[in-house]
C-alpha positions, 0 to 999 in steps of 0.5 A: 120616667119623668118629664123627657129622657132621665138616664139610669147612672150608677148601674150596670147594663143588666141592672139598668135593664132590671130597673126599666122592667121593675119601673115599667111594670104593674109593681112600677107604675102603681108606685109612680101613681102614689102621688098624684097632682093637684090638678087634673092633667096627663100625669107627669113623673118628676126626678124627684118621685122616681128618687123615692122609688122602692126598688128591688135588691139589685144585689141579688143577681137571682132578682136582677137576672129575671129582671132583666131576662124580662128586658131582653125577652121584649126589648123589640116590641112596642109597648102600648100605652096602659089604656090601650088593654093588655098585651103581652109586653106588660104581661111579660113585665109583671111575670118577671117582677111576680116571679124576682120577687115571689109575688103572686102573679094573679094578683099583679094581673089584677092590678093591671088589667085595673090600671088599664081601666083606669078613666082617661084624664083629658076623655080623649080617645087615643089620636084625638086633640083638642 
């Protein structure tokens, strides 16, 4: 998250990993969208947004376990970018979060496969530079 490498600090290995799915997840992204720039441009995350973050009780070991259950179980797989469609990584992510949380996972679905639909910024192609 943000403008390079930000590293998680204060957390244990498995909390930390929780923390990634929960971040890169539908739950996640959709927080770091909710302030969006005044200029259109490729989204950039501050420090500062991913401070106000709502995160789940990482206190939980119940939450923290399926969490990070969530890392571990994709932890060798690439991740496309959101405007490349679904696939099983984001799919997985947000079953993880749907159930540490007890949200409705069709619902999360939904807000995905919005998210993937979402317009380009530069209407670029991926691959393609001005």
């Amino acid at each position: 998250v943000g403008n390079g490498w930000m590293p998680v600090t204060g957390l244990t290995p498995r909390q930390s990993k929780a923390v990634a799915v929960f971040i890169n997840s539908t739950a996640g992204r959709l927080q770091l969208m909710n302030k969006p720039g005044r200029k259109l441009d490729f989204p950039k995350y501050s420090a500062k947004e991913a401070a106000q973050l709502r995160l789940p009780d990482l206190n939980d070991d119940r939450i923290m376990e399926i969490l990070a259950d969530g890392w571990e179980s994709t932890k060798d797989t690439d991740v496309p970018p959101f405007r490349e469609g679904e696939c099983k990584v984001r799919r997985r992510w947000d079953e993880a979060v749907a159930e540490a949380m007890h949200w409705d996972a069709g619902h999360l679905t939904e807000l995905r496969q919005l998210l993937h639909n979402e317009p380009r910024v530069s209407g670029l192609g991926v691959g393609q530079y001005t």
